[in-house]
VOPAGU-2260 file (C-alpha; in pm, 1 decimal, decimal comma):
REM VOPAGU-2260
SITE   aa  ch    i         X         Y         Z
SITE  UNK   A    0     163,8   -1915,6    1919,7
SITE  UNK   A    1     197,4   -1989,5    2311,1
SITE  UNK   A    2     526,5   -1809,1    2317,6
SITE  UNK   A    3     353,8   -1545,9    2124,3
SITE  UNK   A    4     128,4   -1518,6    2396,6
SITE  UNK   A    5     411,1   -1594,0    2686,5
SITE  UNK   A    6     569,3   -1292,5    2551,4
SITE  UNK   A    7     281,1   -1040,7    2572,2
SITE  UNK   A    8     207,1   -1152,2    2884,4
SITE  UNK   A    9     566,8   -1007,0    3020,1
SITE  UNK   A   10     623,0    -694,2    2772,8
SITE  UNK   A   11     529,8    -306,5    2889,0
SITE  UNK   A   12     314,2    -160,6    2623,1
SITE  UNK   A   13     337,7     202,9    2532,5
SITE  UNK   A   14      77,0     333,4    2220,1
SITE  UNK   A   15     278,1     599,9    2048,9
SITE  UNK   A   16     -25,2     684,8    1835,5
SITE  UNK   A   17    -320,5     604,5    1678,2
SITE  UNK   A   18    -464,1     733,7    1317,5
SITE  UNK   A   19    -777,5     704,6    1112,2
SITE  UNK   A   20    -669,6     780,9     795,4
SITE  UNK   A   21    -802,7     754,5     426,5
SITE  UNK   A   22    -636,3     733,9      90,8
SITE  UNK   A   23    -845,1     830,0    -270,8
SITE  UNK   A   24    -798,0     592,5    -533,7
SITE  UNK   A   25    -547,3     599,1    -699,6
SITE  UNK   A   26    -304,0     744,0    -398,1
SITE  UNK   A   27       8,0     601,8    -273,3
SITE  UNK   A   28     199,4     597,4      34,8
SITE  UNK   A   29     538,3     530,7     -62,4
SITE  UNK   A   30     812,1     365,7     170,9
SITE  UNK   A   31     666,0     441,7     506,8
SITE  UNK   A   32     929,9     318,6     744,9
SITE  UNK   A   33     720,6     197,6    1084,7
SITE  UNK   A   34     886,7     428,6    1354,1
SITE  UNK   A   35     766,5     129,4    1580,4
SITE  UNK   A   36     542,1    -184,8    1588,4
SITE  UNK   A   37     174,3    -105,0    1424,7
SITE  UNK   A   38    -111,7    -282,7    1339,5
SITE  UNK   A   39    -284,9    -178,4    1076,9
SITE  UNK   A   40    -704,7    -246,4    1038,3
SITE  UNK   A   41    -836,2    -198,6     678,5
SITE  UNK   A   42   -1224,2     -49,4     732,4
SITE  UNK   A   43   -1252,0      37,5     358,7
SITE  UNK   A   44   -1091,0     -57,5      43,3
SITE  UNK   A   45    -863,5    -394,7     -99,5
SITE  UNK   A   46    -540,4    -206,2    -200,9
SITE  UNK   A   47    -198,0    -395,1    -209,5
SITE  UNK   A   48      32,7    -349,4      89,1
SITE  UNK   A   49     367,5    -409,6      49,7
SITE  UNK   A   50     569,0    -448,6     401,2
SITE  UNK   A   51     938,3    -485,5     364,9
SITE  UNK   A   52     920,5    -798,6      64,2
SITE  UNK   A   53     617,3    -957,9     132,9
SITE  UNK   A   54     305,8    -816,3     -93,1
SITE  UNK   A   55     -62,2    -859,8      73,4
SITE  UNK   A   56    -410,8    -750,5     -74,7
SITE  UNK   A   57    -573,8    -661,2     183,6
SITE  UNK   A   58    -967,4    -663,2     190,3
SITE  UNK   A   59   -1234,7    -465,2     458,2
SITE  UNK   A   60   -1164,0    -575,8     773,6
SITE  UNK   A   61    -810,5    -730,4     723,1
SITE  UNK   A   62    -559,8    -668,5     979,3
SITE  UNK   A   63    -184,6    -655,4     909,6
SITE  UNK   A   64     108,4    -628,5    1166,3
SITE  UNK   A   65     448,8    -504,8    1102,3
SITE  UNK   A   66     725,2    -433,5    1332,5
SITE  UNK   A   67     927,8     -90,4    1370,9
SITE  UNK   A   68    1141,9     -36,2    1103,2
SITE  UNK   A   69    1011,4    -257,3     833,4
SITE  UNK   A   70     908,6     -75,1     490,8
SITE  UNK   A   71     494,0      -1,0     439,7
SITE  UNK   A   72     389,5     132,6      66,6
SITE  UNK   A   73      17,0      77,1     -11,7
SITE  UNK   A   74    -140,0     146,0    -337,4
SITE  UNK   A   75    -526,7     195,3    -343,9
SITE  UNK   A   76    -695,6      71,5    -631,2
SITE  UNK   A   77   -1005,3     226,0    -487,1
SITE  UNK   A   78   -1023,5     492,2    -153,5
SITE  UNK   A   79    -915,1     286,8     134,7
SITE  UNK   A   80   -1008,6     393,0     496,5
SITE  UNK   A   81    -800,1     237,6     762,9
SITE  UNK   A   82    -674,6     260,8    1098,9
SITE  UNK   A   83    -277,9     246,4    1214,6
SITE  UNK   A   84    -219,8     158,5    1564,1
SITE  UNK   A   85     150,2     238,0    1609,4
SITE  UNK   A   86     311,2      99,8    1958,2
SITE  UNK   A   87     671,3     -15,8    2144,8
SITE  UNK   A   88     663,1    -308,6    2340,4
SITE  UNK   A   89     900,1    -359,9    2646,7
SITE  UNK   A   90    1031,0    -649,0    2847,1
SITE  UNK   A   91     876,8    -570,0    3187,8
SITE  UNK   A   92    1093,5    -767,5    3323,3
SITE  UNK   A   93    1431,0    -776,9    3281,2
SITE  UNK   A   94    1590,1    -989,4    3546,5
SITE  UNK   A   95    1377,0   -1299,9    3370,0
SITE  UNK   A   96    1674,2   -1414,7    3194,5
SITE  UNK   A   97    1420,1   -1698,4    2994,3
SITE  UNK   A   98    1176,2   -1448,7    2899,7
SITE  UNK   A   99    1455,2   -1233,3    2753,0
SITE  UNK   A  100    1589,1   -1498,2    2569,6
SITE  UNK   A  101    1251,5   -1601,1    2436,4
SITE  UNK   A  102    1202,6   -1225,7    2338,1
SITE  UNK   A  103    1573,5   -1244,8    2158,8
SITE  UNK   A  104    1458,6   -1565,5    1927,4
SITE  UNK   A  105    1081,9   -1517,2    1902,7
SITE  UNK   A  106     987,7   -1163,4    1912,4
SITE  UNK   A  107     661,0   -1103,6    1801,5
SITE  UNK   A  108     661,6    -780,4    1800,4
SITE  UNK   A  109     932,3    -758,7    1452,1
SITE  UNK   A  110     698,7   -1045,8    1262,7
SITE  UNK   A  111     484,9    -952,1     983,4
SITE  UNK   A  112      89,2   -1110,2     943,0
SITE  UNK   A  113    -184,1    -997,2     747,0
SITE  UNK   A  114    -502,9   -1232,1     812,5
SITE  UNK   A  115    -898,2   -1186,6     736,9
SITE  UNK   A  116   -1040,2   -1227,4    1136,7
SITE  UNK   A  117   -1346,3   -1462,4    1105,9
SITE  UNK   A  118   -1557,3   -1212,3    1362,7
SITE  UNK   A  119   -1394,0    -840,2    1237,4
SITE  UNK   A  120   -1659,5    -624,3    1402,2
SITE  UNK   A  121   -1534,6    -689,9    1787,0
SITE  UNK   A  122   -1235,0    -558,1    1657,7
SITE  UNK   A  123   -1381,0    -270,3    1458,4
SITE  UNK   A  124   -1514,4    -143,9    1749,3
SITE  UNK   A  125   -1213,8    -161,6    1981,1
SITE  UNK   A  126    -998,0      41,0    1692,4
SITE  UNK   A  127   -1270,1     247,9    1663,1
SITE  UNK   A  128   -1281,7     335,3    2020,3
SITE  UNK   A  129    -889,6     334,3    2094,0
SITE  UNK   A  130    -867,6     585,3    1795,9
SITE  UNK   A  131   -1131,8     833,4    1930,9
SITE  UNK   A  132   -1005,9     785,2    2312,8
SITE  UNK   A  133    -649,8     874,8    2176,0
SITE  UNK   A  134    -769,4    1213,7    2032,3
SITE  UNK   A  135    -901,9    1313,3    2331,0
SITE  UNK   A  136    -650,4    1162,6    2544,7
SITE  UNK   A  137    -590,9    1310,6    2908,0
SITE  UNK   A  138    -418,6    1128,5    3162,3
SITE  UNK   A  139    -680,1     849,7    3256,1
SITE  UNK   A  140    -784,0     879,3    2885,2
SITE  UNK   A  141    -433,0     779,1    2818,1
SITE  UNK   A  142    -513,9     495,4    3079,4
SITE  UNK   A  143    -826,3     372,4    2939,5
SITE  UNK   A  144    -627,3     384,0    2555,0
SITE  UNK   A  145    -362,0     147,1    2664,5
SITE  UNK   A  146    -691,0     -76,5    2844,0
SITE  UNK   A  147    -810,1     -97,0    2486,2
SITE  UNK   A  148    -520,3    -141,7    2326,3
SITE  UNK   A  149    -441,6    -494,7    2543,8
SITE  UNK   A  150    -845,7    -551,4    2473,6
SITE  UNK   A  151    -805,1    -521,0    2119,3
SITE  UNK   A  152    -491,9    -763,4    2142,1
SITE  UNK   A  153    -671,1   -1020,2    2307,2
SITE  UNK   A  154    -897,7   -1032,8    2058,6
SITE  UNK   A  155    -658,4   -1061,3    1778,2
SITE  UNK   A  156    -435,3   -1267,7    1946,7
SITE  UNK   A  157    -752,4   -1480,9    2003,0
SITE  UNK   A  158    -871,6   -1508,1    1635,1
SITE  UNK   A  159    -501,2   -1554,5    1527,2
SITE  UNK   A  160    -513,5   -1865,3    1735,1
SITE  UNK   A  161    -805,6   -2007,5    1677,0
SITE  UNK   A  162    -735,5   -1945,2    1263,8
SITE  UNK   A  163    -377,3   -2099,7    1301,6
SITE  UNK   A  164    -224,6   -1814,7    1145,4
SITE  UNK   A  165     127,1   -1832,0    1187,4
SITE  UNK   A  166     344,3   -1498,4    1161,8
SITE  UNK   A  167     673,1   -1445,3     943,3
SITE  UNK   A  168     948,1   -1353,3    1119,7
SITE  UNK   A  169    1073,2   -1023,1     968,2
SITE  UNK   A  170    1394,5   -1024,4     680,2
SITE  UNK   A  171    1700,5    -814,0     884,4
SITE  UNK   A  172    1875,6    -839,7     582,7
SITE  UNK   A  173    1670,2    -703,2     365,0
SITE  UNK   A  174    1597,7    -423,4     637,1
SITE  UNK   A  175    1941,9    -339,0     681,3
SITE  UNK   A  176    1992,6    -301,3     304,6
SITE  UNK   A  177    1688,8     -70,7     241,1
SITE  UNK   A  178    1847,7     133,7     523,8
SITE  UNK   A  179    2204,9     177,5     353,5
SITE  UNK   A  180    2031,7     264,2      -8,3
């Protein structure tokens, strides 16, 4: 988890977008392929997410990370409301030859969790706030988006910790397959 840390600590973020979405029971969203690192925040609902092989059920208030290209299909057994925080991360950098070759072995931004946070309305009300911001995004709005973004990070980043969730590093294989079929 500290190079997990290390690692945001040295990366440029850019949010590509942020989405409120719902899905009625009995919906699907089929094969999704992440178009770049997203966090996902369940608000409503306990469907099953499948991203890339690993299957989660997901309750209110669950939070699930999957980086770009991996596979996202959700079923909802009931109308789930979420939020999907899609964003690239880049080595600030470069000329940090150990950071670089941290980010080449342990890049957190490709591995896959999906964890219940034990305090879930701090980070309600950062998505909730980085979702409206982004609608109404103008330059400084875009400013004050990316300010939440790192806040609602730290938070994660901070329950992951203190939890001792540890997250899966993602299956290239199976990604590069998927992409050939």
């Amino acid at each position: 988890m500290n190079d997990h840390i290390l690692l945001w600590n040295h990366v440029f973020i850019q949010v590509m977008d942020v989405r409120h979405r719902k899905i009625e029971k009995g919906e699907e969203l089929r094969a999704y392929r992440l178009p770049a690192s997203a966090f996902l925040y369940a608000v409503r609902g306990s469907p099953r997410v499948r991203l890339d092989n690993s299957i989660h059920r997901i309750e209110r208030f669950h939070v699930l990370h999957g980086g770009k290209g991996m596979c996202l299909s959700i079923l909802a057994e009931d109308v789930l409301e979420y939020y999907i925080i899609l964003y690239r991360a880049t080595l600030a950098l470069p000329d940090r030859k150990e950071i670089a070759q941290l980010l080449e072995k342990e890049n957190p931004f490709q591995n896959q969790y999906a964890f219940a946070p034990h305090y879930p309305l701090s980070l309600y009300e950062k998505v909730k706030l980085l979702e409206q911001e982004w609608r109404g995004a103008s330059g400084l709005g875009k400013l004050h988006v990316k300010a939440l973004f790192h806040q609602f990070v730290y938070e994660l980043l901070q329950q992951l910790y203190w939890q001792g969730i540890e997250p899966l590093k993602p299956d290239l294989v199976s990604q590069a397959h998927a992409r050939k079929s």
